[in-house]
VEXKOLDREN-596005 format. One record per residue: x, y, z of N, C-alpha, C, O in turn; residue number from 1. Coordinates in nm, 3 decimals, always signed. Layout:
REM VEXKOLDREN-596005
[[X Y Z] [X Y Z] [X Y Z] [X Y Z] NUM]
...
//
This chain:
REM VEXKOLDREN-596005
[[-12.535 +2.053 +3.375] [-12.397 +2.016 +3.352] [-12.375 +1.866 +3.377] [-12.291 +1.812 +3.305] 1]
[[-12.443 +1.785 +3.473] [-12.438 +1.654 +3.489] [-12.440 +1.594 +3.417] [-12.362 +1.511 +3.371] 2]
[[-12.617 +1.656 +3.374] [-12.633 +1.536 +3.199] [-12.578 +1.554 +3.127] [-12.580 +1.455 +3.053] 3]
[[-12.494 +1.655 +3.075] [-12.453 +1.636 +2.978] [-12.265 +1.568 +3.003] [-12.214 +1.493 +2.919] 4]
[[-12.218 +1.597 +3.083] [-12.131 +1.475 +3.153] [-12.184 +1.331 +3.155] [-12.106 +1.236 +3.146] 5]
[[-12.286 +1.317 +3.163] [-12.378 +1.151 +3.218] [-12.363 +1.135 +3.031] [-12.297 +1.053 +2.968] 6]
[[-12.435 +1.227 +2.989] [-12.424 +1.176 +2.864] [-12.323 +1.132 +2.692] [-12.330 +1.055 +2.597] 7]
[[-12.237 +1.242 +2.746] [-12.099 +1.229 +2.692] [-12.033 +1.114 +2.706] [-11.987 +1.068 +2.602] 8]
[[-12.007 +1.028 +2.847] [-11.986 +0.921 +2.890] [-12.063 +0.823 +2.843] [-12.010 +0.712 +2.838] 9]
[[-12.171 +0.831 +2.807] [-12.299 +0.708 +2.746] [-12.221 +0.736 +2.603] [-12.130 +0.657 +2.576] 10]
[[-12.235 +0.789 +2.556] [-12.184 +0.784 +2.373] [-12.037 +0.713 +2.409] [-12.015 +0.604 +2.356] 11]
[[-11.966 +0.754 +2.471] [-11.810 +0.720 +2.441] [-11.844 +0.587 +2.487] [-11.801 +0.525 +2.390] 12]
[[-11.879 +0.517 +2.547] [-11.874 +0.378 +2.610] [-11.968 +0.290 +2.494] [-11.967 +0.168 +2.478] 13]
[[-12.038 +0.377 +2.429] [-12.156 +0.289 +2.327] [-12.025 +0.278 +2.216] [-11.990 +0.161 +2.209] 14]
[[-11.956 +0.353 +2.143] [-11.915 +0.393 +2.045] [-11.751 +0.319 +2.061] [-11.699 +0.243 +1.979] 15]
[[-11.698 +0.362 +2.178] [-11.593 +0.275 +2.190] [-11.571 +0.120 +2.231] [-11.457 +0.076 +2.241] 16]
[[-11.700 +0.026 +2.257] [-11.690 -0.078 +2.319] [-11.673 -0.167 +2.204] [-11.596 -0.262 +2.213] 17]
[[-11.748 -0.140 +2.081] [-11.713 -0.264 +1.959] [-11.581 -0.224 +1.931] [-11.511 -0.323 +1.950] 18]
[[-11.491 -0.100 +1.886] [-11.340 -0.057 +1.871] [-11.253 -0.127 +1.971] [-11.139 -0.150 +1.932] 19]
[[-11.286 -0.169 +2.104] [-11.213 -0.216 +2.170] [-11.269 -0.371 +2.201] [-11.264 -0.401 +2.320] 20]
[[-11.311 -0.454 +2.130] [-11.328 -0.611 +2.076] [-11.206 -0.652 +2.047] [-11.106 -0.588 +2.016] 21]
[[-11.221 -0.735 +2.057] [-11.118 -0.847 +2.033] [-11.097 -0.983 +2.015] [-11.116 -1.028 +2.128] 22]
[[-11.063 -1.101 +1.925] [-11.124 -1.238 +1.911] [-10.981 -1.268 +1.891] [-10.888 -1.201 +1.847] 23]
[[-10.992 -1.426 +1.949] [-10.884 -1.495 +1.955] [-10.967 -1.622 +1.933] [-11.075 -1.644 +1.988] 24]
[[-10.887 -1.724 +1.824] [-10.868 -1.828 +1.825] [-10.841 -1.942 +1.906] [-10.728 -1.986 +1.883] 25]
[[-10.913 -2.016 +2.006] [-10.797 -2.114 +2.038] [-10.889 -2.276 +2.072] [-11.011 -2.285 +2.084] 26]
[[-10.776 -2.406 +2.083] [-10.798 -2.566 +2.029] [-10.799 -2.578 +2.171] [-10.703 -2.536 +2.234] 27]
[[-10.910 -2.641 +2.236] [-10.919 -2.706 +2.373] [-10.862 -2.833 +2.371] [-10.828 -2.886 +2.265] 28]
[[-10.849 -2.890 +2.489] [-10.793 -3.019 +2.493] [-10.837 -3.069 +2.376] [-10.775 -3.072 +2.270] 29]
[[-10.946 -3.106 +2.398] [-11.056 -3.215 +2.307] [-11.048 -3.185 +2.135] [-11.132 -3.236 +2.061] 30]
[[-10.946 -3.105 +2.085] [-10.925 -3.058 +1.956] [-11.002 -2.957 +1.897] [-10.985 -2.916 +1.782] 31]
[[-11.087 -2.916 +1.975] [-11.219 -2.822 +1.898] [-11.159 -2.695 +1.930] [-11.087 -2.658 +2.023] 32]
[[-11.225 -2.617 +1.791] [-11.159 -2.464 +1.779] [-11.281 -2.368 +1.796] [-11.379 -2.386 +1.724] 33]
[[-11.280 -2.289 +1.869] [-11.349 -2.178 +1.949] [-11.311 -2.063 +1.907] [-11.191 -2.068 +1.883] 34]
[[-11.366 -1.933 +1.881] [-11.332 -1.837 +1.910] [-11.359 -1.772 +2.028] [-11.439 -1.829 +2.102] 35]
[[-11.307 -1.653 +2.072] [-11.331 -1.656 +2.175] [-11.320 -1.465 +2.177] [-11.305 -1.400 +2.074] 36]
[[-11.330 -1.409 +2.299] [-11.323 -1.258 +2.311] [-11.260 -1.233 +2.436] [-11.268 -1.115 +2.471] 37]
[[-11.195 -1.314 +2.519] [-11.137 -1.315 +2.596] [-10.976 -1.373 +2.572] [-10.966 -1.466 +2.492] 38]
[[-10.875 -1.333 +2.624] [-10.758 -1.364 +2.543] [-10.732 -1.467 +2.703] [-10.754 -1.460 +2.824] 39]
[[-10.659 -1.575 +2.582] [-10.632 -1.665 +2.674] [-10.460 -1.622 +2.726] [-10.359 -1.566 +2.683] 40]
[[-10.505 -1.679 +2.829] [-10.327 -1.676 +2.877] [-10.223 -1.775 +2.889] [-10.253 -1.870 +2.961] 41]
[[-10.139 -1.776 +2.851] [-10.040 -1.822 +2.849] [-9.988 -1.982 +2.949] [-9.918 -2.082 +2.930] 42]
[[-10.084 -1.915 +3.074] [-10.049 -2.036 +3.126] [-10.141 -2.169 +3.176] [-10.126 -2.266 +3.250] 43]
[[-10.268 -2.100 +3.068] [-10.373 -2.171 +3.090] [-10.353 -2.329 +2.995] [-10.363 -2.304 +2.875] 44]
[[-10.334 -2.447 +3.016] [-10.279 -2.590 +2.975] [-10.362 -2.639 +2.887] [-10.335 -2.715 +2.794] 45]
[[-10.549 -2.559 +2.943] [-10.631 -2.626 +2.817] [-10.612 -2.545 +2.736] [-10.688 -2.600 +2.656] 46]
[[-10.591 -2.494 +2.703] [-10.649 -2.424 +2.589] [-10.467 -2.400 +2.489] [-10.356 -2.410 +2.542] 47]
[[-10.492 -2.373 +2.362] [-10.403 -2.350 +2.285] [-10.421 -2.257 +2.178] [-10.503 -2.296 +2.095] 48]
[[-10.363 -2.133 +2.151] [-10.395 -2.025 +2.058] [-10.320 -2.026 +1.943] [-10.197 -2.022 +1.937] 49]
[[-10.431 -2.033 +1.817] [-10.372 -2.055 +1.696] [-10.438 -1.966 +1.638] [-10.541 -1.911 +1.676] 50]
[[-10.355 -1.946 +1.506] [-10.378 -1.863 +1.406] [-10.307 -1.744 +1.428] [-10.194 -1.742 +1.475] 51]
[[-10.377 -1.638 +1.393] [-10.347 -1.492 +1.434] [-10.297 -1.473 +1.574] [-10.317 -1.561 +1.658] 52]
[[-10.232 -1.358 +1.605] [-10.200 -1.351 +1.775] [-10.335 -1.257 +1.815] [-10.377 -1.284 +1.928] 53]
[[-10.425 -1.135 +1.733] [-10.533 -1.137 +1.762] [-10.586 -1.117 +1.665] [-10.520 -1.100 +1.563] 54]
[[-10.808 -1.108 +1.661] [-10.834 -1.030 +1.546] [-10.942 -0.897 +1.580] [-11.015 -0.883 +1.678] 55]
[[-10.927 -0.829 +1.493] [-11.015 -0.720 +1.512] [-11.175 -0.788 +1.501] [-11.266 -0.761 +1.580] 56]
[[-11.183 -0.862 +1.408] [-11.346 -0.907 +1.414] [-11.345 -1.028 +1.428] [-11.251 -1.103 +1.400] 57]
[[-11.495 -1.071 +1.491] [-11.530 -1.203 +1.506] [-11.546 -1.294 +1.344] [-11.514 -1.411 +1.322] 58]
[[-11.593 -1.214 +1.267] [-11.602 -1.263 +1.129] [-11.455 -1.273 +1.059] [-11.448 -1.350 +0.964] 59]
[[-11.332 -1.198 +1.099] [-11.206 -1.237 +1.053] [-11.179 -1.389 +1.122] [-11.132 -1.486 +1.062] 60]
[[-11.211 -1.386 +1.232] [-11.139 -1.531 +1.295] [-11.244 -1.657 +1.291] [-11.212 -1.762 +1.345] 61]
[[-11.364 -1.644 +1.229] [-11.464 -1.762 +1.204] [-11.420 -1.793 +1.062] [-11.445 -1.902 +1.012] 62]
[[-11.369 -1.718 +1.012] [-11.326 -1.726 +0.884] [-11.180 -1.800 +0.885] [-11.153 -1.908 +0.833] 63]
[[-11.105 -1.724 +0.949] [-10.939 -1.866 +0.976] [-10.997 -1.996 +1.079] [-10.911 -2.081 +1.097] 64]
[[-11.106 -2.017 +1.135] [-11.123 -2.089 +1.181] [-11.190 -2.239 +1.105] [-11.182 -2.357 +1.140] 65]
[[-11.262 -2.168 +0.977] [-11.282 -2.260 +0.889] [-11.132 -2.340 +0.830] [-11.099 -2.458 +0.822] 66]
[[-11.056 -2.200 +0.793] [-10.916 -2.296 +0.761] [-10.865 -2.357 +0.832] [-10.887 -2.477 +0.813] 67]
[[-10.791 -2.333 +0.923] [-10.713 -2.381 +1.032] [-10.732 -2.493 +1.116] [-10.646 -2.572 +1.155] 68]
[[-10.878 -2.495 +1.146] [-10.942 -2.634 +1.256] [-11.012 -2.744 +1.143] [-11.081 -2.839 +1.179] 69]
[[-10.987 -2.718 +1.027] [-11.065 -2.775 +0.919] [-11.031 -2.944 +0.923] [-11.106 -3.015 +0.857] 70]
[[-10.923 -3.007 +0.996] [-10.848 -3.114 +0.987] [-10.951 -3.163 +1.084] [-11.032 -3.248 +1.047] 71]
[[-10.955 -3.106 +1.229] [-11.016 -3.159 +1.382] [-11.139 -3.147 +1.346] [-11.188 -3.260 +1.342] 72]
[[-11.216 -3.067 +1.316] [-11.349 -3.096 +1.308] [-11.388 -3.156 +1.172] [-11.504 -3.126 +1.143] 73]
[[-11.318 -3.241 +1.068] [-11.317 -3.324 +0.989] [-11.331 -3.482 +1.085] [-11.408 -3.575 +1.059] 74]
[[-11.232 -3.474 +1.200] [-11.180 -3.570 +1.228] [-11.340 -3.617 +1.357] [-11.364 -3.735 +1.384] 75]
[[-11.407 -3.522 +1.403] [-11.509 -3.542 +1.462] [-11.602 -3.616 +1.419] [-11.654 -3.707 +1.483] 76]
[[-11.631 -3.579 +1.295] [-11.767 -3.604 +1.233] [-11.681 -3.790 +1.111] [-11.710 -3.851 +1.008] 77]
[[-11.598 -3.794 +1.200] [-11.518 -3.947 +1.092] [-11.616 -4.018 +1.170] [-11.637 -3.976 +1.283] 78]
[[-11.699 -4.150 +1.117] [-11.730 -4.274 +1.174] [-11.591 -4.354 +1.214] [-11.495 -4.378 +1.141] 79]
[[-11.611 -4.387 +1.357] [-11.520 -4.469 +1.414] [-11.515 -4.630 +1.369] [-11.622 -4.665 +1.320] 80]
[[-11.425 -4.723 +1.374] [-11.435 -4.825 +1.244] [-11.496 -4.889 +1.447] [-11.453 -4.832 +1.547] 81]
[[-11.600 -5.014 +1.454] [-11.661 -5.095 +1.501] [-11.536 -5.143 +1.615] [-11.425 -5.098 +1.586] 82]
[[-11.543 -5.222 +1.731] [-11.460 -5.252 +1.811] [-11.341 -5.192 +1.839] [-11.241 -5.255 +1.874] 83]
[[-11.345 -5.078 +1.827] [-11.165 -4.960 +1.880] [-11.309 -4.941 +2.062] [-11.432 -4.947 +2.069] 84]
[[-11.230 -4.925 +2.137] [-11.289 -4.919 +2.244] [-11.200 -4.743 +2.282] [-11.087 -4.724 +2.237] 85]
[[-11.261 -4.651 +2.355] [-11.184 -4.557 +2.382] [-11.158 -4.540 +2.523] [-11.083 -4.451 +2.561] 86]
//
């Protein structure tokens, strides 16, 4: 009777752990866009959540992440013009 309690519990935890995923979007200070699987909170200052409020897959939000952060990580890869000091 154990194992099959021990084992009932092994399927439901294998089977329910990708169903209960979750990806969030969000722009750190530094402008860069992350996904992430941990939901940020509200009162955390670095971080900023865009796009969707969540997504079911990591491949839905790498996918708005191409749209959405497409400006900032344009703006990374700009050559800086010679003497701007930062």
């Amino acid at each position: 009777m154990t194992h099959r309690f021990l084992l009932i519990a092994v399927l439901l935890l294998a089977f329910a752990d990708p169903a209960l995923a979750n990806w969030w979007i969000v722009r750190a200070v530094d402008e860069k866009c992350l996904v992430v699987d941990i939901e940020p909170s509200d009162n955390d200052k670095n971080v900023t959540k865009v796009g969707k409020d969540v997504y079911q897959t990591r491949e839905q939000a790498e996918a708005d992440v191409k749209k959405l952060c497409k400006e900032s990580n344009a703006h990374d890869r700009a050559p800086r013009p010679p003497g701007n000091a930062e």
